[in-house]
C-alpha positions as CSV (number, residue, x, y, z in Angstrom):
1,X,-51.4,-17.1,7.3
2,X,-47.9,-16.5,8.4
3,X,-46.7,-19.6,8.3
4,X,-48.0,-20.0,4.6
5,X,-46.1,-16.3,3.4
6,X,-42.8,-17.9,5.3
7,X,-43.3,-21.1,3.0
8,X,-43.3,-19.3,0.4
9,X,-41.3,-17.4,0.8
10,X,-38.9,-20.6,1.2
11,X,-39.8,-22.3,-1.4
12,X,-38.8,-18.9,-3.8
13,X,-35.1,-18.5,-1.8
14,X,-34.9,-22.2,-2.6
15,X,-35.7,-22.1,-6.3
16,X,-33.3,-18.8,-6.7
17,X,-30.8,-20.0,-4.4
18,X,-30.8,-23.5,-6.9
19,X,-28.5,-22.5,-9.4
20,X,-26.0,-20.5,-7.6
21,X,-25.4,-23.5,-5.2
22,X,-25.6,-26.0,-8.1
23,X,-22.8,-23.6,-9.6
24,X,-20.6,-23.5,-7.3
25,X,-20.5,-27.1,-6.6
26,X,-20.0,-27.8,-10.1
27,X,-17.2,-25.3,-10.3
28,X,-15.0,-27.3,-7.7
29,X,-15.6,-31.3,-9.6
30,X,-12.8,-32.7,-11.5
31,X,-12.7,-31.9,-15.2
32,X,-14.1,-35.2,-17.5
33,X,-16.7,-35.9,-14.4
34,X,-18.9,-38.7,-14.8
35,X,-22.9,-37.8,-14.2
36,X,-25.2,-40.4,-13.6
37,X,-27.6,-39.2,-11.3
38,X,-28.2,-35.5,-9.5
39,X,-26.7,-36.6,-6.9
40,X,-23.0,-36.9,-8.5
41,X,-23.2,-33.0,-9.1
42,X,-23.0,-32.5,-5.2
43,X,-20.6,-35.1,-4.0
44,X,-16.4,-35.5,-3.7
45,X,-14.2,-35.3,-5.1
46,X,-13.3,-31.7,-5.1
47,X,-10.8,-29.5,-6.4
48,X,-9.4,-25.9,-7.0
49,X,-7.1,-27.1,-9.9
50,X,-9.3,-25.4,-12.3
51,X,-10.1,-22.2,-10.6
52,X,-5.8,-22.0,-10.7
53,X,-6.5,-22.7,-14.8
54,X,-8.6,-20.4,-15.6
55,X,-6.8,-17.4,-13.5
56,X,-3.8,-17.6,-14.8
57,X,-4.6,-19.0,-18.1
58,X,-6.8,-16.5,-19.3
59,X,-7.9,-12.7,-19.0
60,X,-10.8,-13.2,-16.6
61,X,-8.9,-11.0,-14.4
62,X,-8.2,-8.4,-16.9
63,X,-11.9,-8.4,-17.6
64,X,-13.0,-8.6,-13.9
65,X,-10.8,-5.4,-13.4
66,X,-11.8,-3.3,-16.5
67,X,-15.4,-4.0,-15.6
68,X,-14.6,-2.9,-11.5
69,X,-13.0,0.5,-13.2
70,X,-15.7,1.2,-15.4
71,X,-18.6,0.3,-12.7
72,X,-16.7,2.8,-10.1
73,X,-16.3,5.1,-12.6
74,X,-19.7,5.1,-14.2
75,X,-21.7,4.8,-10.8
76,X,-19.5,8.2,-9.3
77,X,-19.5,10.3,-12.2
78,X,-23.5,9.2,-12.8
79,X,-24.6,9.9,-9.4
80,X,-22.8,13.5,-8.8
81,X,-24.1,14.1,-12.4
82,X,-27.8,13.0,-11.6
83,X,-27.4,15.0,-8.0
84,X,-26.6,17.9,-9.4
85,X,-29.0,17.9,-11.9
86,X,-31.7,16.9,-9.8
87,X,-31.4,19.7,-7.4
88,X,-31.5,22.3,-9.8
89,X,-34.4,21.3,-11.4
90,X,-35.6,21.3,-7.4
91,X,-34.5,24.4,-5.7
92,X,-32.8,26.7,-8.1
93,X,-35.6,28.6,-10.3
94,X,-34.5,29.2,-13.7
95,X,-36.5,29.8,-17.0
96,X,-37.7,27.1,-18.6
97,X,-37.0,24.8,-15.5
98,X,-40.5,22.7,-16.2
99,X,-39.8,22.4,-19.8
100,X,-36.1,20.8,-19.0
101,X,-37.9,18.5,-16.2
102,X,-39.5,17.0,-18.9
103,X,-37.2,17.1,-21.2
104,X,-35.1,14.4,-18.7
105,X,-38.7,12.5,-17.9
106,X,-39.1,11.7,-21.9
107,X,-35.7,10.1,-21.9
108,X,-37.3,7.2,-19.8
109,X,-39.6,6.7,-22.9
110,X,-36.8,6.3,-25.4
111,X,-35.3,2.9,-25.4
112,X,-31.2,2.3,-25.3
113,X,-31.0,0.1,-28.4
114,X,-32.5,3.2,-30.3
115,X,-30.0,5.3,-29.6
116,X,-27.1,2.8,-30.4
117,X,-26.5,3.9,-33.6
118,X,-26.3,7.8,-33.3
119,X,-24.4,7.1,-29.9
120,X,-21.6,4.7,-31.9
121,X,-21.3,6.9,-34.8
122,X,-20.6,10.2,-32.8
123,X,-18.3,8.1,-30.4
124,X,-16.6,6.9,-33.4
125,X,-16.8,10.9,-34.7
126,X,-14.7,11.6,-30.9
127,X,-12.4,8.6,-31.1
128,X,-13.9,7.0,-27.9
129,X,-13.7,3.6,-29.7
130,X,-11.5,0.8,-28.1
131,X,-10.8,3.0,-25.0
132,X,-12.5,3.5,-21.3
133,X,-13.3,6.8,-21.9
134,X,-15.7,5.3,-24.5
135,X,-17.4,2.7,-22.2
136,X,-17.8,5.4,-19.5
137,X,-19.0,8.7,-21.3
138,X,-21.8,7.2,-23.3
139,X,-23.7,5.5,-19.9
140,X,-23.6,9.1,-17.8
141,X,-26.9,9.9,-18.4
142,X,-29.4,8.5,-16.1
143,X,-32.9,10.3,-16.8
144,X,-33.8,8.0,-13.5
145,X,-31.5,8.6,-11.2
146,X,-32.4,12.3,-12.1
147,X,-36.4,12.0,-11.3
148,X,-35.4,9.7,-8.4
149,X,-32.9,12.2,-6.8
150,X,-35.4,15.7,-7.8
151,X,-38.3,13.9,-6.2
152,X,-36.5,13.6,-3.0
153,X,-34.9,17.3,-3.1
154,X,-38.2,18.1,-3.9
155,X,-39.6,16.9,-0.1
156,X,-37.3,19.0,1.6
157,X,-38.7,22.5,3.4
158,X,-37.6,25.1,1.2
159,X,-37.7,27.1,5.0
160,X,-34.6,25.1,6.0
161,X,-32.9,26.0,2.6
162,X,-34.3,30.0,3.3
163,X,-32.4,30.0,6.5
164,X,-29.3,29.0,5.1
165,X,-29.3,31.7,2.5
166,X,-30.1,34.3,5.5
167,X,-26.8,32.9,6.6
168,X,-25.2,33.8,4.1
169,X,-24.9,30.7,2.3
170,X,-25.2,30.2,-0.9
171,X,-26.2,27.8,-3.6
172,X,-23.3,25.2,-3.5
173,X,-23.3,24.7,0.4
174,X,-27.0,24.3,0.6
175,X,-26.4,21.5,-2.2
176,X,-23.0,20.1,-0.2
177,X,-24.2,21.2,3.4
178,X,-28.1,20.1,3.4
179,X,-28.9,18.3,0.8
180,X,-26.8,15.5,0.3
181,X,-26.6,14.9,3.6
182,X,-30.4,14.6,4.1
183,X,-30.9,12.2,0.3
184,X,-27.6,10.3,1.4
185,X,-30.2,6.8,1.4
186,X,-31.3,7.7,-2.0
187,X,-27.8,8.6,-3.0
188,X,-26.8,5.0,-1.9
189,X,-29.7,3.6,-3.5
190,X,-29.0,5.1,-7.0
191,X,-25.0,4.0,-6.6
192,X,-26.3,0.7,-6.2
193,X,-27.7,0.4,-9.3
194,X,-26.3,2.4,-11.4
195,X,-22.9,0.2,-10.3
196,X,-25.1,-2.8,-11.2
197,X,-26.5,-1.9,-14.0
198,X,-22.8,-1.0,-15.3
199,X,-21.5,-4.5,-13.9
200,X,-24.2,-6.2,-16.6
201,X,-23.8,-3.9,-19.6
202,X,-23.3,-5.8,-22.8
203,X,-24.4,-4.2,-25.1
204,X,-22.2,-1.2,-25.4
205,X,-19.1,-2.6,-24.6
206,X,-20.3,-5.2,-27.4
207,X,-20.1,-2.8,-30.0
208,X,-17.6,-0.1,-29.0
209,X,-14.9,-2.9,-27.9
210,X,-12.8,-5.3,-30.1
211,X,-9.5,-5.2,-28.3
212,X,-9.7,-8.2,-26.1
213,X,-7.6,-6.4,-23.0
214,X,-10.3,-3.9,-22.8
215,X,-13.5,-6.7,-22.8
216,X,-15.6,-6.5,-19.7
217,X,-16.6,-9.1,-18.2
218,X,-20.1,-9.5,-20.0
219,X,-18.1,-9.1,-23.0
220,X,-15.7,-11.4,-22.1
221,X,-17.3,-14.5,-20.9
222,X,-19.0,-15.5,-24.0
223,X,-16.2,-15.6,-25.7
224,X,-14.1,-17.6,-22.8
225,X,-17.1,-20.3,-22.5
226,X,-17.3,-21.0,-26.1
227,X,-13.8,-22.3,-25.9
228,X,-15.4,-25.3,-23.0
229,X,-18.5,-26.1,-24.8
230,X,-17.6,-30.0,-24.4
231,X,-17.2,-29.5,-20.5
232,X,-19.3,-28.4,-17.9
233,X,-16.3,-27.7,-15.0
234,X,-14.6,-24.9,-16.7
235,X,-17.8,-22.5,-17.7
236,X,-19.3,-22.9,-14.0
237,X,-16.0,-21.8,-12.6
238,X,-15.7,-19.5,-15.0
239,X,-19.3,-17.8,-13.9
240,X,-18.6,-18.8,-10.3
241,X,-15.4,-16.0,-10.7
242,X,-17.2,-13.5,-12.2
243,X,-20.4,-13.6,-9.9
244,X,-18.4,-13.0,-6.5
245,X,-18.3,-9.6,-6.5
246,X,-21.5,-8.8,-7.3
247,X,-22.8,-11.4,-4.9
248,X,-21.0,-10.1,-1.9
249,X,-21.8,-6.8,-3.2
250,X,-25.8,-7.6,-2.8
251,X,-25.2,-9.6,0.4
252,X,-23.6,-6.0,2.0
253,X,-25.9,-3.9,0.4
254,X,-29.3,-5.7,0.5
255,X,-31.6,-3.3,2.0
256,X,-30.5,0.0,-0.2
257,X,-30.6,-2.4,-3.5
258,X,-33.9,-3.1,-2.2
259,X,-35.3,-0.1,-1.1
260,X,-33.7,1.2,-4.6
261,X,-35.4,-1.0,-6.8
262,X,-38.5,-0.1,-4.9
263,X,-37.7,3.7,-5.3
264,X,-36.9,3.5,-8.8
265,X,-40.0,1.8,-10.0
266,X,-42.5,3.7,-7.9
267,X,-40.8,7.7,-9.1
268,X,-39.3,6.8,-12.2
């Protein structure tokens, strides 16, 4: 049976491999191409001539760089956030402590686009509008990454943590000192995709944006491709630019996306 999973398994890196090689071939044709068979996609002649329009021509840059500030930001400030968070509702006893556990867990049953319009009018209320502060604030809170990060606190001795606090030690350098330390692959996990996650985001930036130097990228592209609709060269390259990073980003960090994804659908 092995030999039937590895064909399968083949034939599914082959059908999701498709469009990023088609892609990327098409992005290095000449523009006004002539197509008559598949074939023509794949073959010379090539060129970068294009890739040279578009970056200097246009604000993909811009846009590739506001989304890289606001991924870093968001995934940093999430995580500690979500860290903290987590471990109190793990280790430090406090009153009410089950009631605010599932206060977090009935976030996850809430979806985004319901709070969209509550979130844009008190963002408006805080002029976050048309600024980063206003696409970073408003995607903090991650009731996942908190469950994620608690359940994993949560299967560490308390003993160990004891014997610290016989030390001497006290709340912050069992959190610095232990714990992180000891949920540094779910840490990595969580960064992972909270910095995806944040790469994608439309929506938000959609509505909160309308100065075109602040667009991310999802924002942005749209508005870029609409302008080639008559030719195929330009929007490949266009999606060819923007889907480097995140491609070498998954080919670095494959096995903590994966084990992530895993993680995050089996807790949360």
């Amino acid at each position: 049976m092995k030999w039937f999973y590895r064909l399968v398994s083949l034939f599914m890196a082959v059908l999701f491999a498709g469009p990023l090689v088609w892609m990327l071939f098409v992005s290095v044709k000449e523009e006004g191409m002539k197509i008559i068979t598949v074939v023509d996609w794949f073959t010379p002649p090539y060129s970068l001539t294009v890739y040279q329009e578009i970056l200097s021509g246009t604000k993909l840059t811009n846009w590739i760089g506001n989304s890289l500030l606001v991924a870093v930001f968001v995934t940093v400030l999430t995580v500690a956030a979500a860290a903290l968070a987590g471990f109190a509702l793990s280790k430090i006893p406090f009153r009410y402590r089950t009631l605010m556990f599932f206060v977090v867990l009935a976030g996850l049953l809430i979806p985004g686009e319901a709070t969209i319009i509550p979130l844009y009018q008190v963002a408006k209320d805080m002029n976050l509008l048309n600024s980063y502060q206003g696409l970073i604030i408003p995607a903090l809170a991650s009731p996942v990454a908190v469950i994620v990060l608690k359940s994993f606190f949560d299967g560490i001795p308390n003993d160990l943590l004891e014997s610290v606090q016989i030390d001497g030690g006290g709340s912050w350098r069992i959190f610095m000192r232990i714990m992180l330390p000891l949920c540094r692959p779910a840490l990595a996990s969580m960064a992972i995709l909270t910095f995806i996650g944040s790469w994608n985001n439309f929506l938000w930036p959609f509505l909160s944006i309308t100065d075109d130097n602040l667009f991310t990228l999802p924002m942005g592209i749209p508005t870029l491709i609409s302008q080639y609709s008559e030719d195929y060269v330009k929007p490949m390259v266009v999606n060819a630019i923007a889907s480097i990073p995140i491609i070498v980003l998954f080919v670095i960090f494959e096995r903590q996306i994966v084990k992530g994804i895993s993680m995050s659908g089996i807790k949360g």
